[in-house]
N, C-alpha and C positions, 0 to 999 in steps of 0.2 A: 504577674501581680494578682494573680488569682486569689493564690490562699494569703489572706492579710487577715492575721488574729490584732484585736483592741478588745481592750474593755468597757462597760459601760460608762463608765468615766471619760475615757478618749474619744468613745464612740460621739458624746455629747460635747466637747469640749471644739471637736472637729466639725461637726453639723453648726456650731454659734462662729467656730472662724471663719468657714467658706458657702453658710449660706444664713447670715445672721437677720435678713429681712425676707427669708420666705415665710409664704401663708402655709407651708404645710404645717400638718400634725404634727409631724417628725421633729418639725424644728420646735414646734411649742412646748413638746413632751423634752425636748433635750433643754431646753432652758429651764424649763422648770424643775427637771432632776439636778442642771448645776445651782439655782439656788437652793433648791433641799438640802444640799450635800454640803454647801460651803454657808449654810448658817444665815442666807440673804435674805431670808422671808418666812414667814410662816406656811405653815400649810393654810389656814386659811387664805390668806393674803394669794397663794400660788393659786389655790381653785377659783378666787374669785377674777383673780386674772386671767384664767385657761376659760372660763367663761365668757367675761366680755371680749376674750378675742372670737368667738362664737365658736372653739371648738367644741362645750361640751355643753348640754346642764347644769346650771351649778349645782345642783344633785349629784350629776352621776362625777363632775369635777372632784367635789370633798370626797367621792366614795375610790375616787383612780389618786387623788397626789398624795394621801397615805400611805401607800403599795409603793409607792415609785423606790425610795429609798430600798424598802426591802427585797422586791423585784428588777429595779431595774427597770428602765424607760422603754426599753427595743419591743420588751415583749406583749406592749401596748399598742405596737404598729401593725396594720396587717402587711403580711408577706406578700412577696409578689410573684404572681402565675405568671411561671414562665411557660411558654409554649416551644416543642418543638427541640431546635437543641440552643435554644437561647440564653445562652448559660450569662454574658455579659449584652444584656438589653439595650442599654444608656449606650453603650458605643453605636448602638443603628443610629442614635440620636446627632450624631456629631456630624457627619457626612451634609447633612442642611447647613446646620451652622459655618463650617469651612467652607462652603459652596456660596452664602452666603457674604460671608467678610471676601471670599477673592470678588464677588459681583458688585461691593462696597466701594473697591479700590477702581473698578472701570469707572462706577460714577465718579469718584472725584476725579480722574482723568477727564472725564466730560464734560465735569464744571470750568477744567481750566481752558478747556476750551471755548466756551459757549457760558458766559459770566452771567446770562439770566436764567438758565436752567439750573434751578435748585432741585431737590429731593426730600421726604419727611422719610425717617424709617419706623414704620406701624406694626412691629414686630410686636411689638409689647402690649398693645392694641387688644388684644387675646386671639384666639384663633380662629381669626379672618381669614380670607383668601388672596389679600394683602399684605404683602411684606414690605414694601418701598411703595413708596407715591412720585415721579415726576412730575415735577410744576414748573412752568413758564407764564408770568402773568395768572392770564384766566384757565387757561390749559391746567388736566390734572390727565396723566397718565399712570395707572395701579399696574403694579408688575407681582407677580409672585414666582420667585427663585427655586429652582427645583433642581436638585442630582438624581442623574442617572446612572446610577451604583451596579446596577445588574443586567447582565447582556441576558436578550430574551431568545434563547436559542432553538427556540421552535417559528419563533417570525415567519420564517418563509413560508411553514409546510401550515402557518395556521393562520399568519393575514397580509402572505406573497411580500415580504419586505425581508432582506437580508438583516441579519442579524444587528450588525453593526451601522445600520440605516435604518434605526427603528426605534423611538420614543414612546411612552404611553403616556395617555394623557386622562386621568378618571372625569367618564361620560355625568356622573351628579356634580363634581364639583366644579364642571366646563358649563352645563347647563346653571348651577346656582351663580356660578358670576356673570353670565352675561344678561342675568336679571336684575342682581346686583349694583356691580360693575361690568356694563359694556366694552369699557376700550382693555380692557383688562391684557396685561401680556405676559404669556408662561414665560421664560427665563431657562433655559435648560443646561447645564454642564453634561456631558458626558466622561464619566471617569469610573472605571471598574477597576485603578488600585485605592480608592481613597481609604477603605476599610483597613486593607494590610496597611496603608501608611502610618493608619490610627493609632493602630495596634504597634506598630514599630518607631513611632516618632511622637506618636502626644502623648499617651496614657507614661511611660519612663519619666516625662518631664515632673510629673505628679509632687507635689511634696508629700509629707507624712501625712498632712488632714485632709487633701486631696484627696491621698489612695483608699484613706478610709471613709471619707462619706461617698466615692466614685463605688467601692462596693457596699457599700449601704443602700444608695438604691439603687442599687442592683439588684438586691434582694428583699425591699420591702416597697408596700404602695403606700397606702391610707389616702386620708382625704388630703384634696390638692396637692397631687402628686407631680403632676403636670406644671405647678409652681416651682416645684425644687429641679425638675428637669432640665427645664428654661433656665434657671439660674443658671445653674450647674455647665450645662453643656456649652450655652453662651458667654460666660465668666470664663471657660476651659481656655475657649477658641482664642477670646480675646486677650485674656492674660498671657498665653504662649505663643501667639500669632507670630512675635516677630521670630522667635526660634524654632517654628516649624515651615513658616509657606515656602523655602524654598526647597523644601522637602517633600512639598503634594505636588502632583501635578498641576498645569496651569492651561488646563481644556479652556478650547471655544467656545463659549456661549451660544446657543442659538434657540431662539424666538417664531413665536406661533403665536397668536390672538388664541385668547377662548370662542372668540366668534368665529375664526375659521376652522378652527379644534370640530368644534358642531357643526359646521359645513361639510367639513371631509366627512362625518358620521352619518350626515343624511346621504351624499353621493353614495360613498364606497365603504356599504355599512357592513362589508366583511373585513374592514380594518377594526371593526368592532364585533369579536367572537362574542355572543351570551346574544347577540342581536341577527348575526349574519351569518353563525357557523353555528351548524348542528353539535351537538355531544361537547360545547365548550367547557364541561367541568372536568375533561380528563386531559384538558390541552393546557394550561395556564393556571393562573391565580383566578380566585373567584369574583375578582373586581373588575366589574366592565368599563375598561381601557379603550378608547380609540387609538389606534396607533398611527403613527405620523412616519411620513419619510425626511430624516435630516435633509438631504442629499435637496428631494423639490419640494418641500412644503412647508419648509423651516426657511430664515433669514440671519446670519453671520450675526454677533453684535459689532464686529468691526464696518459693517455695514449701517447698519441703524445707527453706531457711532457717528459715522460721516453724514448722513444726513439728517441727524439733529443739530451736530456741529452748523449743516451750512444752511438750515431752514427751517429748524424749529422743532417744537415739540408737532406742532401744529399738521407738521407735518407727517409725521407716525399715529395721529389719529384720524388723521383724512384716509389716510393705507387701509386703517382695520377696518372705517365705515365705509368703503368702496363698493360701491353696488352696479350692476349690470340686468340687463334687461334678456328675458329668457322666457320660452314656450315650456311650460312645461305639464305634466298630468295633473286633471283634477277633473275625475271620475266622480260622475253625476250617481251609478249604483256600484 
């Protein structure tokens, strides 16, 4: 589905069908090339709308929706740097979203369980470190859902944890929520086919205005890019969920506090190379990761399942704030 030819016409026609309330530019410049073109508005009338939506100036508005007609909308957008060999971007994007909706479907298993544990989902929220809130009463427990798409196959020789027993966890974004949010709990899937699934089971499903705004931005950014993403890739998931989940796999969940994410970091700060390992820029990613053992430092969610079931939320935030009494260094020089 790579090479998909459309014209300016379709290109815009397809951006107002499947993503007809984003904030991007993309979308503004595409509504406003289909009224030019189908006679809906004036060109004044178009800039002074492309203005109060705060994309432009109304200066530099009147000086772009004259061109549109004769140019073409697309060539208004800036393109998007790709790095790397990142030829199809948007598909890294999906892998959360699918990880997400299967961690959807635990919750409402939980609710039918346990009929005072509700949930809010604060995805839309903007990009917090929150994706779900658990509530019971007074109780508020923030979780954020995460895939593990990529096995890190230097683990052993760079922070002693087999390859397939080894999660990261990024050390700024562990430290910003347990400032944040304290009770905070990572969420983990482990699943290293979700990509080929993508590739072979969602992106086919696509219709015509799909395929063409799925490679639209793919290849262009501009402002609030990040708007059409979100839509795009969560509209994807949800629209075709029921014809694809039995098609991904249907990994364990397993769970780690940001507060003990930072603990393992201060004990065994060689699970954190850029901190504990010499030369870490020729071992990994340039992102300093603490790394966790699934196997002893992680918790099943068919676990934490069962005892929220039989004791509350109240329960999984007394776990994370569990303290113990301990000797330890504190070097006067």
């Amino acid at each position: 589905m790579a090479n998909i030819n459309y014209t300016e016409t379709e290109a815009a026609q397809a951006i107002q069908a499947v993503l007809p309330d984003s904030r991007w530019i993309g979308t503004g410049l595409a509504k406003a090339y289909l009224w030019l073109i189908n006679q809906e508005r004036s060109e004044e009338a178009v800039a002074r709308h492309r203005y109060e939506r705060g994309c432009f100036s109304l200066t530099k508005a009147r000086e772009i929706v004259p061109t549109l007609l004769r140019d073409g909308f697309l060539c208004r957008i800036k393109p998007r740097t790709k790095t790397g060999s990142a030829e199809n971007p948007i598909t890294k994007l999906f892998p959360a979203a699918i990880t997400e909706q299967r961690f959807i479907e635990k919750l409402d298993n939980l609710l039918c369980q346990r009929s005072t544990v509700d949930y809010e989902d604060d995805r839309e929220s903007g990009h917090t470190p929150i994706d779900f809130t658990l509530t019971e009463g007074k109780s508020r427990l923030p979780v954020n859902v995460k895939n593990a798409g990529t096995r890190f196959y230097n683990a052993e020789q760079l922070v002693g944890l087999k390859p397939d027993d080894c999660i990261p966890i990024p050390v700024y974004k562990a430290y910003d929520a347990i400032e944040k949010e304290p009770n905070l709990l990572y969420v983990v899937a482990i699943d290293y086919t979700i990509v080929e699934s993508i590739n072979t089971h969602l992106i086919p499903l696509f219709d015509d205005n799909e395929a063409i705004v799925w490679r639209i931005i793919n290849d262009y950014s501009g402002t609030r890019i990040r708007d059409a993403e979100d839509k795009f890739v969560y509209g994807m998931t949800t629209r075709h969920w029921d014809s694809i989940r039995d098609e991904f796999a249907n990994p364990e969940f397993h769970l780690i506090s940001a507060m003990k994410s930072i603990r393992i970091l201060q004990k065994k700060p060689k699970r954190t190379p850029g901190i504990g390992l010499r030369a870490w820029g020729t071992g990994a990613s340039a992102e300093v990761n603490v790394h966790i053992s699934i196997a002893e430092e992680t918790k099943p969610w068919s676990e934490i399942f069962e005892r929220i079931s039989k004791n509350g939320l109240s329960d999984i935030i007394g776990a994370i704030n569990r303290k113990k009494t301990e000797v330890v260094y504190d070097p006067e020089i």
